[in-house]
Structure formats: C-alpha cells, structure tokens
Backbone as a chain_set.jsonl record, in Angstrom:
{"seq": "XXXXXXXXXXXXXXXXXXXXXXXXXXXXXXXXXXXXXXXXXXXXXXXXXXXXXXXXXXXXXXXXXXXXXXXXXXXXXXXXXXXXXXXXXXXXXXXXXXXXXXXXXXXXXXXXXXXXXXXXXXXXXXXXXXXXXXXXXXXXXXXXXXXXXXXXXXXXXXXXXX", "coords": {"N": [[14.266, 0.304, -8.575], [12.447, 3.087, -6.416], [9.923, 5.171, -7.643], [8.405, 8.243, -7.691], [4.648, 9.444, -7.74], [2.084, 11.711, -8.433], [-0.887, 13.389, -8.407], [-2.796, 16.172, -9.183], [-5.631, 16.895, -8.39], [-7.742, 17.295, -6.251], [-8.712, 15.39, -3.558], [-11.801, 13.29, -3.342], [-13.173, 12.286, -1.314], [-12.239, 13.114, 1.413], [-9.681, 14.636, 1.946], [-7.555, 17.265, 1.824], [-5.266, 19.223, -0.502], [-3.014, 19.155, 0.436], [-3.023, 16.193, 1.814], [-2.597, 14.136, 0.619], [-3.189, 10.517, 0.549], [-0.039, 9.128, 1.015], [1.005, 6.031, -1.081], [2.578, 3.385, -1.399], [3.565, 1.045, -3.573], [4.327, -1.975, -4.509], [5.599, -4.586, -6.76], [6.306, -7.1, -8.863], [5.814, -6.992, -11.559], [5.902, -4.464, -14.22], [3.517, -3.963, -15.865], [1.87, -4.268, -13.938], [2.368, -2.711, -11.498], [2.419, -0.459, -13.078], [-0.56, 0.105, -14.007], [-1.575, -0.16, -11.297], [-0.455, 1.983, -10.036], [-1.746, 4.234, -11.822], [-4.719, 3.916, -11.142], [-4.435, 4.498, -8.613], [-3.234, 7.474, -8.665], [-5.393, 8.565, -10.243], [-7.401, 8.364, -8.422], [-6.68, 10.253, -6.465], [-3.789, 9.978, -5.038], [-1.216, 9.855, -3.612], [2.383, 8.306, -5.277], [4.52, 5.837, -5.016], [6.761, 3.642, -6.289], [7.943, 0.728, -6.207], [10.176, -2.614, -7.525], [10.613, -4.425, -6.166], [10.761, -6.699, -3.282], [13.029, -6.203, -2.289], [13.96, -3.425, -2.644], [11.743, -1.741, -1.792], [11.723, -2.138, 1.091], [14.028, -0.778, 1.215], [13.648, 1.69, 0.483], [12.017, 2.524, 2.267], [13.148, 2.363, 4.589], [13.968, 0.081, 6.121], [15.816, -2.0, 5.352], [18.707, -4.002, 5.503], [21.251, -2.993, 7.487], [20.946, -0.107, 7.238], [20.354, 3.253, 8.064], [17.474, 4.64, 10.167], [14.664, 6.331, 8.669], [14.112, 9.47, 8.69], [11.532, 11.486, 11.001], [9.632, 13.014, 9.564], [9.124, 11.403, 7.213], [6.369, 9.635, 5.782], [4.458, 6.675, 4.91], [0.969, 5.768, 4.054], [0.17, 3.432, 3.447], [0.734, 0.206, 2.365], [0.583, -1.484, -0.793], [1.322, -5.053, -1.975], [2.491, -7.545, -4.224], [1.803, -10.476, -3.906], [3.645, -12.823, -5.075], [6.508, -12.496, -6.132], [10.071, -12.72, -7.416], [12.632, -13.203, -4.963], [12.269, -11.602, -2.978], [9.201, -12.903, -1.047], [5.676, -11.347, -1.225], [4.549, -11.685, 1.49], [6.946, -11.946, 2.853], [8.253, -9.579, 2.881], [5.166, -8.168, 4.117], [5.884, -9.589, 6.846], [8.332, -8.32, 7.586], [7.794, -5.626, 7.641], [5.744, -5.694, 9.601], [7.161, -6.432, 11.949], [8.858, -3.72, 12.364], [9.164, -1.693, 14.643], [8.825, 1.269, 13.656], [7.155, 1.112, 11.598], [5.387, -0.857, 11.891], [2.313, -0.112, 12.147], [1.486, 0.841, 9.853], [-0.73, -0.072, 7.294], [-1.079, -2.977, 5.253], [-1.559, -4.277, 1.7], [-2.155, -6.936, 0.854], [-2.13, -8.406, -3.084], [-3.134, -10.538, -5.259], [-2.484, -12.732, -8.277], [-3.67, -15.309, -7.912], [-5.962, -17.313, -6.431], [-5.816, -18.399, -2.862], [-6.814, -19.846, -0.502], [-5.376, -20.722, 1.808], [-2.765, -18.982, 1.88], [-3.98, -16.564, 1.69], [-5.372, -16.502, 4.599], [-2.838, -16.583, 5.723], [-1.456, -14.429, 5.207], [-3.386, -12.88, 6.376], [-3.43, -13.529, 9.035], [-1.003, -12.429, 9.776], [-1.164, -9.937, 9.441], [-1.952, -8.798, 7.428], [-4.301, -5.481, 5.999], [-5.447, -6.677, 4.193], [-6.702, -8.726, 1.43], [-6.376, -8.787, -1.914], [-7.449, -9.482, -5.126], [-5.923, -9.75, -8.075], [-7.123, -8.652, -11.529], [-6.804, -5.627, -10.168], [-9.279, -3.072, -9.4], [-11.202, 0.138, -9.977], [-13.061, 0.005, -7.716], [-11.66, -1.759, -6.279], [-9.343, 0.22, -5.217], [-10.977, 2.55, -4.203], [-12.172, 1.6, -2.059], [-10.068, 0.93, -0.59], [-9.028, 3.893, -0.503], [-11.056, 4.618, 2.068], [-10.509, 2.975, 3.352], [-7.749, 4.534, 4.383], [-8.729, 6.523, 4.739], [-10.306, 6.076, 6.932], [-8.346, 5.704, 9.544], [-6.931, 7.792, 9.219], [-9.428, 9.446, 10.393], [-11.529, 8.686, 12.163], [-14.537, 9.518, 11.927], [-15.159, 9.5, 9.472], [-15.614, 6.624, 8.946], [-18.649, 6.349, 8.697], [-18.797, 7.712, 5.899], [-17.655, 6.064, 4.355], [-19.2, 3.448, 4.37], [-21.466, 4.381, 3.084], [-23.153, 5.792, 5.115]], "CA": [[14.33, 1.721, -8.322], [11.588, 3.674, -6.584], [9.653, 6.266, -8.104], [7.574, 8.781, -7.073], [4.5, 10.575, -9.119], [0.747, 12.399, -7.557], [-2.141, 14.002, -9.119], [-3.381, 17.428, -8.741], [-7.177, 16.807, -8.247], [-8.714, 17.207, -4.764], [-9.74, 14.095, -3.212], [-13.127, 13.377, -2.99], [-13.171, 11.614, 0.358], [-11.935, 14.374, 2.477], [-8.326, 15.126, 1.905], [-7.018, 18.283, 1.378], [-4.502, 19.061, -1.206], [-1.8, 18.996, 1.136], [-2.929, 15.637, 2.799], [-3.151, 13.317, -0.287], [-2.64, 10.065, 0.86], [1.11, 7.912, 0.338], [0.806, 4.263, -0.842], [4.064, 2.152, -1.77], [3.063, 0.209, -4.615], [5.169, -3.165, -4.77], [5.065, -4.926, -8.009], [8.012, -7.173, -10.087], [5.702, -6.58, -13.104], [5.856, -3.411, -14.708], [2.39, -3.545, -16.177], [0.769, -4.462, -12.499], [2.842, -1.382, -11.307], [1.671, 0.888, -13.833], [-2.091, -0.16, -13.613], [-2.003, 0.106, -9.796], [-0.182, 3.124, -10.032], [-2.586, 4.926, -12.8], [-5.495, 3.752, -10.256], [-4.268, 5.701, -7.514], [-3.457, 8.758, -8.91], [-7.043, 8.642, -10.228], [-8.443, 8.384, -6.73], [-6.02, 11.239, -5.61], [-2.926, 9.221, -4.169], [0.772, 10.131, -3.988], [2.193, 7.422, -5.48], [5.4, 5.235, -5.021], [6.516, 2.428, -7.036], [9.04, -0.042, -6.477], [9.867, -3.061, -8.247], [10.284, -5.947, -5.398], [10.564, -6.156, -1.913], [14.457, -5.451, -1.208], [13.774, -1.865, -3.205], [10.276, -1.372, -0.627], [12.889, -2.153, 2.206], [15.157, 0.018, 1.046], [12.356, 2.923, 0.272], [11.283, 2.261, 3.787], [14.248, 2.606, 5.316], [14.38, -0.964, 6.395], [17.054, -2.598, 4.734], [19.849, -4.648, 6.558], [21.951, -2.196, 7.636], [20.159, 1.35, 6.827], [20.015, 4.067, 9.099], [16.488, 4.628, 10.216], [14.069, 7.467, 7.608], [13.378, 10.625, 9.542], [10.737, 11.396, 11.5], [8.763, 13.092, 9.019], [8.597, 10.559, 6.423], [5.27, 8.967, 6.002], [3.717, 6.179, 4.232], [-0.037, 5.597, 4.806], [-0.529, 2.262, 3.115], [1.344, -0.308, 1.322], [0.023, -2.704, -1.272], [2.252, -5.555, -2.253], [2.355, -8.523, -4.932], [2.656, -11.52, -3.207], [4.31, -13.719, -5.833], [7.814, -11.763, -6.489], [11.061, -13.187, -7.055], [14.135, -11.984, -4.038], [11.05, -11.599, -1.404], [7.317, -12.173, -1.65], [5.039, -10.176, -0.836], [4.087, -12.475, 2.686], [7.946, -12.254, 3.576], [8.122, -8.242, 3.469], [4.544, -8.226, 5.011], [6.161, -9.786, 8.04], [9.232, -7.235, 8.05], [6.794, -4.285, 7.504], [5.155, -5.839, 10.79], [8.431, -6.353, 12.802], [9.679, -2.726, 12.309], [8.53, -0.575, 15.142], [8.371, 2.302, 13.046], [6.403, 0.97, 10.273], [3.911, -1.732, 12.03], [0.603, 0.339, 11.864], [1.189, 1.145, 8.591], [-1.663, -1.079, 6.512], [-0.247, -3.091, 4.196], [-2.76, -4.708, 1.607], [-1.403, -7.44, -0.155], [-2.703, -9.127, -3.727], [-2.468, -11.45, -5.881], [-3.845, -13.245, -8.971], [-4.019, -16.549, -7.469], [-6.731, -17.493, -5.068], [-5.453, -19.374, -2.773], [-7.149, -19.527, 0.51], [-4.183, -20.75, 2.615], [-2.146, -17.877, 1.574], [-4.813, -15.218, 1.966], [-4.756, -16.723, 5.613], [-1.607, -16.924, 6.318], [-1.432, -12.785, 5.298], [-4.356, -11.735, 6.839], [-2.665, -13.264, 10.156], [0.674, -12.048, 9.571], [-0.926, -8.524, 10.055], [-2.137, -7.683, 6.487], [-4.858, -4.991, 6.539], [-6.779, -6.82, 2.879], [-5.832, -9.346, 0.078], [-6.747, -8.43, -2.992], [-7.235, -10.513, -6.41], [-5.926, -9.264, -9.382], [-6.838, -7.396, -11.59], [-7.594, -4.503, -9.221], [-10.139, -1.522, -10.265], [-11.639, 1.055, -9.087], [-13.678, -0.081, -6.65], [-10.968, -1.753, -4.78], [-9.007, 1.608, -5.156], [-12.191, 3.214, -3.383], [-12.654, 0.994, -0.601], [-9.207, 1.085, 0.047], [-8.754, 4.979, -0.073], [-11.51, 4.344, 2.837], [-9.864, 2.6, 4.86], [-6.927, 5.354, 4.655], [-9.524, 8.046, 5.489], [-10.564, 5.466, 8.391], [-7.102, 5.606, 9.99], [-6.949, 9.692, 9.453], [-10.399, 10.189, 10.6], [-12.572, 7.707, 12.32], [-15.389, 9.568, 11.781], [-14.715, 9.137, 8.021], [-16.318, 5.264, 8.72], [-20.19, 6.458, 7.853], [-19.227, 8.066, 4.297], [-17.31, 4.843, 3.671], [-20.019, 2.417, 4.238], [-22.32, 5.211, 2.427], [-24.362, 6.472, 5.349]], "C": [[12.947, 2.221, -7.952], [11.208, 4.696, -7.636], [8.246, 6.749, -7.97], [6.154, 9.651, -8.233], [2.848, 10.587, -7.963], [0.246, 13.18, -8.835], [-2.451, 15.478, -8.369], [-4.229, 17.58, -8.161], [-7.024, 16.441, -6.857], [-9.226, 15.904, -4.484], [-11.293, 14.343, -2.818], [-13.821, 13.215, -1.619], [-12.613, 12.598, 1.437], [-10.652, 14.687, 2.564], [-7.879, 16.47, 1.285], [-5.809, 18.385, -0.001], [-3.358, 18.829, -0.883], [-1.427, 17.533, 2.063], [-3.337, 14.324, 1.348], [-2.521, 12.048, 0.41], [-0.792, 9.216, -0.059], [0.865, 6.525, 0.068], [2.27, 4.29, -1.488], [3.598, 1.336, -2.717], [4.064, -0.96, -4.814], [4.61, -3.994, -5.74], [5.901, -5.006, -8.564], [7.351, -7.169, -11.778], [4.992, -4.928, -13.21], [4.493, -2.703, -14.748], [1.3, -3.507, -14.77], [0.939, -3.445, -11.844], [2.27, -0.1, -11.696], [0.165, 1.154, -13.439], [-2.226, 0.361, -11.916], [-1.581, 1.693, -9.376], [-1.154, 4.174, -10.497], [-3.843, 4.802, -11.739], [-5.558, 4.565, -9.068], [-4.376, 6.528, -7.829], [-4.671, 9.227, -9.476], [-8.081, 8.818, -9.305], [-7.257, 9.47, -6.0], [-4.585, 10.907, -4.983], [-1.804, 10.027, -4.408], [1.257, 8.774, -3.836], [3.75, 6.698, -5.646], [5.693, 4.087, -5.374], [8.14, 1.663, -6.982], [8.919, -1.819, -7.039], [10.268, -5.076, -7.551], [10.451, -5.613, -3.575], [11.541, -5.739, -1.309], [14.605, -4.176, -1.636], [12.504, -1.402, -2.359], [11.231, -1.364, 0.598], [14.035, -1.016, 1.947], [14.63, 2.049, 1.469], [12.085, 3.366, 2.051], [12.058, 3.051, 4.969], [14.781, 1.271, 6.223], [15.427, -2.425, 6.036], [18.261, -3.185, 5.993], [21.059, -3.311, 6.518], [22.078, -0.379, 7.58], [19.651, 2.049, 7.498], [18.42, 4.101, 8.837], [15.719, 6.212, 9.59], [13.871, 8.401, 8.715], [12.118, 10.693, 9.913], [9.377, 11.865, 10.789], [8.302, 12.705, 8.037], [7.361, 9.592, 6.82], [4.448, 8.325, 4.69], [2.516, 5.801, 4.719], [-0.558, 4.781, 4.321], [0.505, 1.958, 2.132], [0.805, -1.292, 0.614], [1.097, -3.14, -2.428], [1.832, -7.341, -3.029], [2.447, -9.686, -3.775], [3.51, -12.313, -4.001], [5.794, -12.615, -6.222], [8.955, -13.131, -6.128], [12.258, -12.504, -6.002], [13.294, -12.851, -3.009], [10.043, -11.619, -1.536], [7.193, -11.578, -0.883], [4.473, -10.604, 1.015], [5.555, -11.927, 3.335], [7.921, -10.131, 3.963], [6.856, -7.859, 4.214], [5.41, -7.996, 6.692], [7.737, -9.043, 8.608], [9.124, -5.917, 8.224], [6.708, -4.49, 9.637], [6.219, -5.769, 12.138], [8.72, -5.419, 12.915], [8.318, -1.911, 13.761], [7.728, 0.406, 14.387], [7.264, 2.238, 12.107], [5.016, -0.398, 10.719], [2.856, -1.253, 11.849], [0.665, 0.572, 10.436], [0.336, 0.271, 7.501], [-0.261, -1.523, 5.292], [-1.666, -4.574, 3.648], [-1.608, -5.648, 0.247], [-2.688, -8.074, -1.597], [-2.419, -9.875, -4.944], [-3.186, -12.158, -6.897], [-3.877, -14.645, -8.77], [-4.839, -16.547, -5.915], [-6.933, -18.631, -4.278], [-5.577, -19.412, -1.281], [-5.896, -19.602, 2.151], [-2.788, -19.766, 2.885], [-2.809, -16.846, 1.962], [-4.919, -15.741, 3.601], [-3.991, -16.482, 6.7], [-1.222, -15.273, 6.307], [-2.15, -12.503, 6.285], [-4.219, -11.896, 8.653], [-1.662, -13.134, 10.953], [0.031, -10.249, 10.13], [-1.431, -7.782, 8.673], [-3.835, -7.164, 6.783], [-6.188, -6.167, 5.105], [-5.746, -7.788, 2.112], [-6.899, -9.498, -0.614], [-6.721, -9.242, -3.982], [-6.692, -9.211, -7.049], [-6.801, -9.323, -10.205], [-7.261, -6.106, -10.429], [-8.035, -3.258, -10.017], [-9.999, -0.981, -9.258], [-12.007, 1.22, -7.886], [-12.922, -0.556, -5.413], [-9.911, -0.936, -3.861], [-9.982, 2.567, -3.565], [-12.181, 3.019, -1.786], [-10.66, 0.868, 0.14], [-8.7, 2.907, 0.553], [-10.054, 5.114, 1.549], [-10.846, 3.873, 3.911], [-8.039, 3.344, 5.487], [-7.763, 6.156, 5.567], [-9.814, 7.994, 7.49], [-9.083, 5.38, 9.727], [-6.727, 7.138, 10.622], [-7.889, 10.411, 10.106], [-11.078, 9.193, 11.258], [-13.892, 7.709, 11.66], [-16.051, 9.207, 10.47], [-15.856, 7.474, 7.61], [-17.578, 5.334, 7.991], [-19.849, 6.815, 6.407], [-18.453, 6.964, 3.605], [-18.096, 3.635, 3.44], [-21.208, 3.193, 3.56], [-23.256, 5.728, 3.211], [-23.97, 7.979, 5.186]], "O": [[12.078, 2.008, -8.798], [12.05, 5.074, -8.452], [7.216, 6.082, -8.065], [6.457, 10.288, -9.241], [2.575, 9.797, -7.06], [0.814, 13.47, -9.888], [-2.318, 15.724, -7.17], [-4.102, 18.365, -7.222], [-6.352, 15.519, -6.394], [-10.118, 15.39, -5.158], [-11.808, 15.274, -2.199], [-14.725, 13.843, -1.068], [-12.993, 12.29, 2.566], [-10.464, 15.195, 3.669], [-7.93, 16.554, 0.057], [-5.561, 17.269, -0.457], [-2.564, 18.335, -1.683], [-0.406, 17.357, 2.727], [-4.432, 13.762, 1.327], [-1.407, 12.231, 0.902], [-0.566, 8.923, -1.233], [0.506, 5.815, 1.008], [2.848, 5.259, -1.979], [2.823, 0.634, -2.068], [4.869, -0.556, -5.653], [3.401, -4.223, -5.759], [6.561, -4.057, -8.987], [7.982, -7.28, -12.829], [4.053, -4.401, -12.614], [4.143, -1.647, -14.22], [0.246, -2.88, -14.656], [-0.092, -2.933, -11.405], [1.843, 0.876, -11.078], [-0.258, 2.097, -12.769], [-3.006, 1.237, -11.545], [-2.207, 2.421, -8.606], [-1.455, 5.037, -9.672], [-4.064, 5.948, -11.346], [-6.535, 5.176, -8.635], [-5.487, 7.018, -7.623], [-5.01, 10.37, -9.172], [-9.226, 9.263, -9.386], [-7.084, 9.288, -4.795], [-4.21, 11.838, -4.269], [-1.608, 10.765, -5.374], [0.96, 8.045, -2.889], [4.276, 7.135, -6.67], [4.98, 3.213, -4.879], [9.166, 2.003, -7.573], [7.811, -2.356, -7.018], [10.235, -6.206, -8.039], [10.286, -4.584, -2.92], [11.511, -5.126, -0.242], [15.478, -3.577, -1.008], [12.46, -0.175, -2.451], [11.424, -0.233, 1.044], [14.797, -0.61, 2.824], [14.986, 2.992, 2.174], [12.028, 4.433, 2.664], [11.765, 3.893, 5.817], [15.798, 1.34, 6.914], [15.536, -3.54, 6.547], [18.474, -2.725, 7.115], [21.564, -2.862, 5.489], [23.045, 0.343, 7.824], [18.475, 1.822, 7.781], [17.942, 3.76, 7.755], [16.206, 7.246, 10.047], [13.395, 7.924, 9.745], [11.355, 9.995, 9.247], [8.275, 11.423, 11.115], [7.265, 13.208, 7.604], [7.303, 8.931, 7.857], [3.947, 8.964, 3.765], [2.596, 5.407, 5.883], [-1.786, 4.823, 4.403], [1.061, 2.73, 1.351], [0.426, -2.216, 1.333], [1.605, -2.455, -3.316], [1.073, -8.146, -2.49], [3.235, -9.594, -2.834], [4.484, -12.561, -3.29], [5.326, -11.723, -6.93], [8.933, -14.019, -5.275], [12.726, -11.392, -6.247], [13.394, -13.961, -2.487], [9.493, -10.656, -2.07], [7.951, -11.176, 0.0], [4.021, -9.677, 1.687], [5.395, -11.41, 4.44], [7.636, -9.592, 5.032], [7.152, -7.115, 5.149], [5.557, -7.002, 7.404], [8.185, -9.181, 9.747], [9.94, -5.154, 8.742], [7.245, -3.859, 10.548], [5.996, -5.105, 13.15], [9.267, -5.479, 14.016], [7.102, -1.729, 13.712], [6.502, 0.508, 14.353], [6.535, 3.2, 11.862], [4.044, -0.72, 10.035], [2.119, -2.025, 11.237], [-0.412, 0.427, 9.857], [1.122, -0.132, 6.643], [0.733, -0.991, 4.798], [-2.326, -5.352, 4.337], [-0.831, -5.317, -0.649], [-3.881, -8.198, -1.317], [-1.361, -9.701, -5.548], [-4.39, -12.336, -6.708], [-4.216, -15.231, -9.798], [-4.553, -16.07, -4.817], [-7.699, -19.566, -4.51], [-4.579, -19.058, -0.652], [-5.726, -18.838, 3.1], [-2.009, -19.826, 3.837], [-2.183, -16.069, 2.683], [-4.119, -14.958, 4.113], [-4.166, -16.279, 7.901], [-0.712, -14.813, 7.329], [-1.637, -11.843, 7.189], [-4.596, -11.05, 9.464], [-1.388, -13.441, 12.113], [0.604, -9.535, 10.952], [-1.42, -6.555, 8.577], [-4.615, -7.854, 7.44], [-7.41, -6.278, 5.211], [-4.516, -7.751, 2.101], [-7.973, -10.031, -0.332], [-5.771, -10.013, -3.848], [-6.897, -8.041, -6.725], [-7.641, -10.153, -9.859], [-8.437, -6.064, -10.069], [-7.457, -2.638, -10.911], [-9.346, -1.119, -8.223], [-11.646, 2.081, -7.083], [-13.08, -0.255, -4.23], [-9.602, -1.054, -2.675], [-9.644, 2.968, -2.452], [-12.182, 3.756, -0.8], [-10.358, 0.736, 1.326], [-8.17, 3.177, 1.631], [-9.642, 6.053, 2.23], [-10.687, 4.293, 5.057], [-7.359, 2.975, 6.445], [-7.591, 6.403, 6.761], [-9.734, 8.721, 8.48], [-9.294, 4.84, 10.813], [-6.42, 7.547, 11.742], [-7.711, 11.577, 10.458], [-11.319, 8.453, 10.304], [-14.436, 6.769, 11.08], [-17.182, 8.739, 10.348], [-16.529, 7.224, 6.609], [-17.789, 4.692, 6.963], [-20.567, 6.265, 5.573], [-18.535, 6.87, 2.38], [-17.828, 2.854, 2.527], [-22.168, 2.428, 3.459], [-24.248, 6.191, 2.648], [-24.821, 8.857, 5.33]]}, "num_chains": 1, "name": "protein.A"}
C-alpha cells in the first residue's frame, strides 16, 4: 500500500512551499522505509512510500493493464531497494525507463550490498545514483540537489557550494 506524508518547513535549497519536491520511496523493509522516509521529510520532501515494486507500478500508474495517471501527476525522483522480493529494484528501474511518461524521472537506487557489477549494471540501465545503505543526511542533501538541478540548472553552483 502506498502512503503519502510532507513536512511543513520551507526548503532550504530553493523551493517554495508549494514546490516541495515528490520522491517515491521503494522499500520491502518497513524500517528502511521509515528511515528514508523520516530523512526526507527532514530535508523538506513530499513523501511516498510503497512497499515493493508491483505497489511503485501501480502508484505510478504503470501496472499491466492501468490506465495511464493524469497529466498533472508528478513524481520528481524515485529511490528504490534493489534487493526486494516480486521485483528488484534493477527490474522496476528498467520499467521506470521504458515508460514514456516516466523516463526522465531520476530514479536512485540503493542497497546494502556493494557489489560493483550491480551498481553497473543500474547506473547503465538509466539510474540517476546507487546508494549504500544506511543512507543519512548527506546523501538526502546531495540528492535534494540533484532535484533542484533538474528544476533549476542554475541551482548547480549552490550544490557544489560555490
């Protein structure tokens, strides 16, 4: 089951209150969910949480058989387990990437195994980052960056700190 939850607080990085970004949070454990979840809304996010990849497909609007989401639905980054049972996180990657509608959309996968052939095999499937577990702050940070970078180009200097 998705579920949806956002923070009040002003982003720091340049988002308005009305422009917080969306992530998709994919994650078949609870606690990796929560954590990644709690992380976002800390850095400002609106925050969506489902609990493998045929509930992200579904969310999406990509599902076998599932009319296509309206035009003004918008996710602006997805980050996805790779290890799940159904679908990993590599296999929805590459159905993210297939969908017209939804190819630009970053999608940052991670994982607590480091396993260079895998990180690889994502990063030329189309993912935008792969991540270790645990994830903090900082990779929170640098990822709300590379939202801003998407929304803003100019955005690039206060991400690399000039």
């Amino acid at each position: 089951m998705a579920s949806s939850s956002s923070s009040s607080s002003s982003c720091a990085m340049g988002f308005d209150f009305d422009e917080k970004p969306h992530v998709l949070a994919v994650d078949d454990s609870l606690v990796d969910r929560k954590v990644i979840e709690r992380l976002l809304i800390n850095s400002a996010c609106k925050v969506t949480t489902a609990e493998n990849g045929k509930r992200a497909l579904e969310f999406l609007g990509l599902a076998d058989g599932q009319p296509p989401k309206n035009a003004d639905f918008k996710v602006n980054m997805i980050i996805t387990d790779y290890c799940m049972p159904g679908m990993t996180g590599y296999e929805l990657l590459k159905r993210i990437k297939e969908s017209p509608n939804m190819k630009e959309v970053p999608v940052v996968v991670v994982s607590s195994e480091n396993i260079p052939t895998r990180i690889k095999q994502c990063l030329e499937e189309g993912a935008q980052e792969f991540l270790l577990k645990p994830l903090g702050p900082s990779d929170v940070t640098k990822l709300r960056c590379q939202i801003n970078k998407l929304k803003n180009p100019c955005q690039e200097m206060l991400c690399m700190g000039i």
